[in-house]
N, C-alpha and C positions, 0 to 999 in steps of 0.2 A: 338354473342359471349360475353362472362363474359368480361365487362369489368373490374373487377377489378382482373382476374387473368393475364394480360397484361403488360408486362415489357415497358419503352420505344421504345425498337426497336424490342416490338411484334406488338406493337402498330402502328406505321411506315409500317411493313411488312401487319398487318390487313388494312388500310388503302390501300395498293397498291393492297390485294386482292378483296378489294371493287371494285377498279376502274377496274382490268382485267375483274372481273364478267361482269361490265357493258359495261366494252369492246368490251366482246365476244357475250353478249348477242346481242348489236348493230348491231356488225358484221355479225350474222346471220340473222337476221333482215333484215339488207339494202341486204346480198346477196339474200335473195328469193324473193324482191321487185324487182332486178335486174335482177334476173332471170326470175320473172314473169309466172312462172307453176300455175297451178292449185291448189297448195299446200301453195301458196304464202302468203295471208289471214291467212288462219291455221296457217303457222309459224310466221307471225309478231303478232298475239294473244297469241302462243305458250311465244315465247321468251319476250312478258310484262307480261304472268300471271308468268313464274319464275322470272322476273325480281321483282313480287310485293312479292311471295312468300321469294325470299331470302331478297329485302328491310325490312319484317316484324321481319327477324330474330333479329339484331342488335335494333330494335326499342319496343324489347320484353322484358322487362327484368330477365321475367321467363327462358329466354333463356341462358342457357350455366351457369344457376343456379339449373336449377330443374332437375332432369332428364326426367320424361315425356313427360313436353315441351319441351325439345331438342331433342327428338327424333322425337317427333311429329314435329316438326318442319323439322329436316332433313327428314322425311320421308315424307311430302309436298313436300320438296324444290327437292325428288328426284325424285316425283312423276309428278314434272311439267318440269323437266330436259328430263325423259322419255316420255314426251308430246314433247317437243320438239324436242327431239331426233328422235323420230318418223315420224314427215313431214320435216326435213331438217338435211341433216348428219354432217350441219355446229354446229349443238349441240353437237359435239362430242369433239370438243376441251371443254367444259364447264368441261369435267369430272376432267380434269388437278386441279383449283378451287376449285371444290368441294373434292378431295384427302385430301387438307389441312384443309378443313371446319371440315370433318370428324374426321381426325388423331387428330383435338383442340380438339374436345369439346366431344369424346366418349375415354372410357377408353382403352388403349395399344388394346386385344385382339378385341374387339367391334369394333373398328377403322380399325383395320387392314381385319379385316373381310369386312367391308362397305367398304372397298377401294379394296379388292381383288372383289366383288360385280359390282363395279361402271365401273373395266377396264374390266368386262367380257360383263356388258350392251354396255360400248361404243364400245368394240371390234362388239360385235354383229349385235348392230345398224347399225355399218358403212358398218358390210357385206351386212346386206339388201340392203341398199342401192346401194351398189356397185354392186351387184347381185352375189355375190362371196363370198368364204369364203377361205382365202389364211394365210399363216403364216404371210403376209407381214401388214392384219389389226391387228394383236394383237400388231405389237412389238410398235407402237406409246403408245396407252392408258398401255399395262405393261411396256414400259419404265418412260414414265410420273408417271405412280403411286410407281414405283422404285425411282424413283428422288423424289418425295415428301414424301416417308416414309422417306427414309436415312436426310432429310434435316430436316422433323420433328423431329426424334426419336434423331437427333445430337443434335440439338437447345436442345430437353426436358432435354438432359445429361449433357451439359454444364449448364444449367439451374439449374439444382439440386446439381451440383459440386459448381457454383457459390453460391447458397442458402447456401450448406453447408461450404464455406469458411465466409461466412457475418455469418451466427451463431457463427461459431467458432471465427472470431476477435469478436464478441458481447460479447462472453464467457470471451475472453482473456482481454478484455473491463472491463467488469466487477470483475474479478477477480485482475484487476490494481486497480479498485476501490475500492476495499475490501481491498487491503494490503496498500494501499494508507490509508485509514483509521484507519488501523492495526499500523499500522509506527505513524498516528499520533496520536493512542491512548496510542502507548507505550511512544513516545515521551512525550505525558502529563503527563504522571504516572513520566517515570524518571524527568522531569523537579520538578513532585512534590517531589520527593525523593530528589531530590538536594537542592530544597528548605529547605524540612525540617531539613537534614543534615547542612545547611549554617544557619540558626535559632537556630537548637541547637548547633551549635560550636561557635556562636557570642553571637544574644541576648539572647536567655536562659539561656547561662553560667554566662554574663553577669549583668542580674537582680538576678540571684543567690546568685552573690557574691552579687550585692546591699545591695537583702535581709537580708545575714549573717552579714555583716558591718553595717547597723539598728538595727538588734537586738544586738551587740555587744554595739553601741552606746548607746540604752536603757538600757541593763546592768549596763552600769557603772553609768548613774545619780541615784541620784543626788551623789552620792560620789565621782565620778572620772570626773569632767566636763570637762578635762582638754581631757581625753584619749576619750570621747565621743566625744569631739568637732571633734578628728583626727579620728575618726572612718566616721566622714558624710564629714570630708574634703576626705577620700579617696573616699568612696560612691559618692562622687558628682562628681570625677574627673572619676569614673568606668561608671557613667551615662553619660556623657560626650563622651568618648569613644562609649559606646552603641550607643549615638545619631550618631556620627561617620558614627559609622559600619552600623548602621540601615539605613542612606544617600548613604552610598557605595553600600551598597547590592543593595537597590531600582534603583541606575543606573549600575546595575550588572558590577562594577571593580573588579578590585585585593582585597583583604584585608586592611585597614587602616592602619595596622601594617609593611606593605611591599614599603608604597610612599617614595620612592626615595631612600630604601635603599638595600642595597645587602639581602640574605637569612640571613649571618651568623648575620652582624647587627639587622635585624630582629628579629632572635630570642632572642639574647643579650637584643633587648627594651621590647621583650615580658618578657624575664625572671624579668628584672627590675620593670616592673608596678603589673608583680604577686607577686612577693616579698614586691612592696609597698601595694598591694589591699588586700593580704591574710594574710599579717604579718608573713612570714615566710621565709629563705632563699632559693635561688633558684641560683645555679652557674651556669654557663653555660661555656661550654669545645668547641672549634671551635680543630676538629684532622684532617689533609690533609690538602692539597692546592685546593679552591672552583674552582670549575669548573664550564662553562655555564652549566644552567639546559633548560630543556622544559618549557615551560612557566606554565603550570599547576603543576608542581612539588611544587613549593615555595609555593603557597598558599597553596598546601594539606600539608605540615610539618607544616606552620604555624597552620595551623588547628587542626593539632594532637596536635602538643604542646600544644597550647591553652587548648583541650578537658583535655591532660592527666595531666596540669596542676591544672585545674580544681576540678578536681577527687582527687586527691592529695592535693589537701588544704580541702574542703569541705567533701567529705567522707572517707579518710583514715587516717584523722588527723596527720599528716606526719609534721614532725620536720626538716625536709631540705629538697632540691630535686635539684637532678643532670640533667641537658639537656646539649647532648653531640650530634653536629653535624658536621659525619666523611664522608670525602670525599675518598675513598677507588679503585679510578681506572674504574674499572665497573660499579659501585653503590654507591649511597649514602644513607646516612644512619642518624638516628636520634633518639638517645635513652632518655626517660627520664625515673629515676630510682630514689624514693623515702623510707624513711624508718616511712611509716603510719602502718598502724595494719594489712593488707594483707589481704585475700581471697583465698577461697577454688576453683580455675578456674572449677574444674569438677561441683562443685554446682551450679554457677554461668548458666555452661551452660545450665542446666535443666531449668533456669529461663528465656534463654536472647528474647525470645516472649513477653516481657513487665513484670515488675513488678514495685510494690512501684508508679501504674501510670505515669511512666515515660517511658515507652514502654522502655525498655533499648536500646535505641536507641543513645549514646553517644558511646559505642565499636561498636557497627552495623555500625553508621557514618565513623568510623574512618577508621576500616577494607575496607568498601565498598568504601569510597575515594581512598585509598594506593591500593588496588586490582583494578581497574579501571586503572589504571596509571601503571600495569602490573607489579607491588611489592606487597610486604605482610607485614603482619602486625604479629606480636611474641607478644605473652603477659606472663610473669614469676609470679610467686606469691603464696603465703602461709600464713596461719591465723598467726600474730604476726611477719613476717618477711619482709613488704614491697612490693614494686611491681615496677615489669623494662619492661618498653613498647618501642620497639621497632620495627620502621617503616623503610623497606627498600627500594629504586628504583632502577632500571638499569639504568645508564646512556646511552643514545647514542653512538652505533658503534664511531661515530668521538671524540665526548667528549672524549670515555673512550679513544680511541687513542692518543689525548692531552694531555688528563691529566698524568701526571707524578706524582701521589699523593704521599705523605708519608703515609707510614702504620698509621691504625688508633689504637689510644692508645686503650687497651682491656675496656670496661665496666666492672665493678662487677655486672656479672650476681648471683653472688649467692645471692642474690635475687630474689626467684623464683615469679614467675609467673605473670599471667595476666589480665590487669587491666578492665579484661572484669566484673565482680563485681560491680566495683563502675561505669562503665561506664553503667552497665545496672540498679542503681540507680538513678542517673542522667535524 
C-alpha cells in the first residue's frame, strides 16, 4: 500500500492489518498441521506462498502507486488466497483482510466490485467444503464485506471532510496573511503621510521663514546693518526652534510649542514668535471657558495655526492676522483670519494635486489632520480681500456636558474664503 497516501492512524490501522493477515494466515496453517489430512502439506505451502505474495505488496513500491502493479499484485495475492482457499476452508476468514486491502488501493466502483467478488469466492469455497450450500454460508463473508465497506467508505468521507476543513483554515491562514500585510502596508503609507504632514507643518515652514529672514537680511546691507543684524537675530532664533522641533519630532512627542503649556497659551506663544519671525501683527482672541480636549486635538490646532500662519506672512503678504480660539459647548474651534491679497478657492482647486513643486500639500495637511479627528476644516477667500481658515472639532459627549462655555464672539467671516491657494503654494 502507498505509503504516502496514509494518515497517522491509517497508518496504525495498516499495521494491525498486517499483523491479522499473518495471523490468519498462521492460524490456518497450524490447523491443517493439526488436523493432519491429506491436504495438510498443500495448505501449510498454500498459506506461505500468500503469505510471500502479500509480504511483497508493501515491499513493492510500484504498489498502491502504479495501477498495473496493484492490480497485478492484488490479482496474485487473490490468486494465492484461492489456492488456499481451496485445500483448507480456514482460508476463508482471510477474505475479511483482503475487503480492506481491496476498498485502499482500487478506485470506489473497482473495489466494491473485487469485494462483492471475494464474499461470493469465500461464500463458495466454504460450501465445498462443507458439502452444502445453505443461506447460513453467505451471511459471514456478506456480513464481513458489509462491515469493511461501511468502515472504509466512513473513514474515506471524514478523510475528505477533514482535507477539506485543513484547506480551508490554509485559505483562512493565508488570507490573514495577506491583510496582515495589507494593514501593514497601509500602515506604512499612513505613517508616511504623517510624516510628511509633521515636516511640512514644522520644518519646512520653518527653513521658509529662515529663508525670507536671509534674504531680508541681505537686502538691507550694506545700508541698513542695523535691521540686517535683527533679521539673522530672528532667523537664528527660528532655527533654533527648527532644531527644537526636528529633536521632538525624532522622539515622536507633542509639539515644542505645547511643553507645559495649556492650548490657549500655546497658541498665544505661537502667535508671538510669528509676529516676532514674520515682522507682522498677529492677535490672538482666547472666546469660551477651555475645556479638557483629547490629546490629539492640541497638537492638530497647533499645527493649523502654525500652517495658516505661515501662508499668511510668506504668500499673502497680509498686514495683520487674527487667531481666535473659541470653546463653543460641542466643539472647538480655531479661526485665523488675515487681510493679505486672497485667492480664487475654485482656481486653486483645479491646482491642489501639486503645484509651484510644492505638491500643495500645506491645505491637504491641515484638512487631512482636522478630518481625522472627526472635524472639518472651512476655508473663505477672494483675490484682494484676505483669507479666514477655520478648523472645527467635536468635543467629547462628557466635555461637551462640562463645559458650560460662553458663546463664542462671531469671527468677521466676510472675509471670503480659503486658504487652500497659498497652502497649495507652500
Amino acid at each position: 500500500m502507498n505509503p504516502r497516501a496514509l494518515t497517522p492512524v491509517l497508518r496504525v490501522v495498516n499495521h494491525c492489518l498486517h499483523l491479522l493477515v499473518a495471523g490468519l494466515l498462521a492460524l490456518a496453517a497450524a490447523r491443517a498441521v493439526h488436523g493432519g489430512g491429506p491436504d495438510a502439506p498443500r495448505a501449510v505451502l498454500a498459506a506461505l506462498a500468500a503469505g510471500a505474495v502479500y509480504a511483497a505488496g508493501p515491499l513493492t513500491p510500484a504498489v498502491g502507486r502504479r495501477r498495473a502493479a496493484t492490480v497485478l499484485w492484488l490479482a496474485s495475492l487473490g490468486a494465492a488466497w484461492l489456492a488456499l482457499l481451496a485445500v483448507s476452508r480456514d482460508g476463508v476468514w482471510l477474505a475479511f483482510p483482503l475487503y480492506f486491502v481491496q476498498l485502499h488501493l482500487l478506485p470506489r466502483r473497482a473495489g466494491l466490485a473485487a469485494v462483492l467478488a471475494t464474499a461470493l469466492a469465500a461464500a463458495g469455497g466454504f460450501a465445498l467444503h462443507q458439502g452444502t450450500l445453505e443461506a447460513a454460508v453467505f451471511i459471514g463473508p456478506v456480513l464481513g464485506a458489509a462491515v469493511a465497506t461501511a468502515t472504509v467508505l466512513g473513514y474515506q468521507a471524514l478523510y475528505r471532510e477533514s482535507e477539506q476543513r485543513r484547506r480551508l483554515i490554509d485559505e483562512l491562514r493565508a488570507a490573514r496573511a495577506d491583510l496582515a500585510a495589507a494593514d501593514h502596508a497601509a500602515g506604512v503609507l499612513a505613517e508616511r503621510e504623517r510624516l510628511a504632514r509633521e515636516i511640512h507643518d514644522t520644518l519646512a515652514q520653518g527653513l521658509s521663514s529662515i529663508q525670507l529672514l536671509l534674504r531680508a537680511a541681505e537686502r538691507a546691507l550694506p545700508a541698513d546693518p542695523a535691521a540686517a543684524e535683527r533679521h539673522v537675530r530672528v532667523a537664528r532664533e527660528a532655527a533654533q526652534d527648527n532644531l527644537a522641533e526636528a529633536r521632538r519630532f525624532v522622539r515622536e512627542l507633542a509639539p515644542p510649542v505645547l511643553d507645559g503649556l495649556p492650548l490657549a497659551a500655546a497658541l498665544e506663544r505661537l502667535c508671538t514668535t510669528s509676529a516676532d519671525r514674520y515682522g507682522l501683527p498677529v492677535h490672538f482672541t482666547l472666546s469660551g471657558s477651555p475645556a479638557p480636549l483629547p490629546g490629539p486635538f492640541e497638537p492638530a490646532l497647533v499645527r493649523v495655526a502654525q500652517s495658516a500662519l505661515a501662508n499668511a506672512a510668506q504668500h499673502a503678504g497680509a498686514r495683520q492676522v487674527e487667531v481666535t480660539l473659541s470653546y463653543m459647548g460641542a466643539e472647538v474651534a480655531l479661526d485665523v483670519v488675515d487681510d493679505g491679497s486672497g485667492f480664487d478657492p475654485a482656481a486653486v482647486a483645479d491646482r491642489s494635486h501639486g503645484n509651484d513643486g510644492g505638491g500643495g500639500f500645506g491645505l491637504a495637511a491641515m484638512r487631512h489632520r482636522v478630518q481625522a479627528l472627526g472635524g472639518s476644516l472651512t476655508v473663505e477667500s477672494a483675490p484682494g480681500q484676505g483669507t479666514a481658515v477655520a478648523a472645527q472639532l467635536p468635543l467629547p459627549a462628557p466635555a461637551a456636558q462640562r463645559g458650560a462655555t460662553a458663546p463664542a464672539e462671531p469671527v468677521d467671516r466676510g472675509v471670503p474664503a480659503a486658504r487652500e491657494a497659498q497652502e497649495e503654494r507652500v
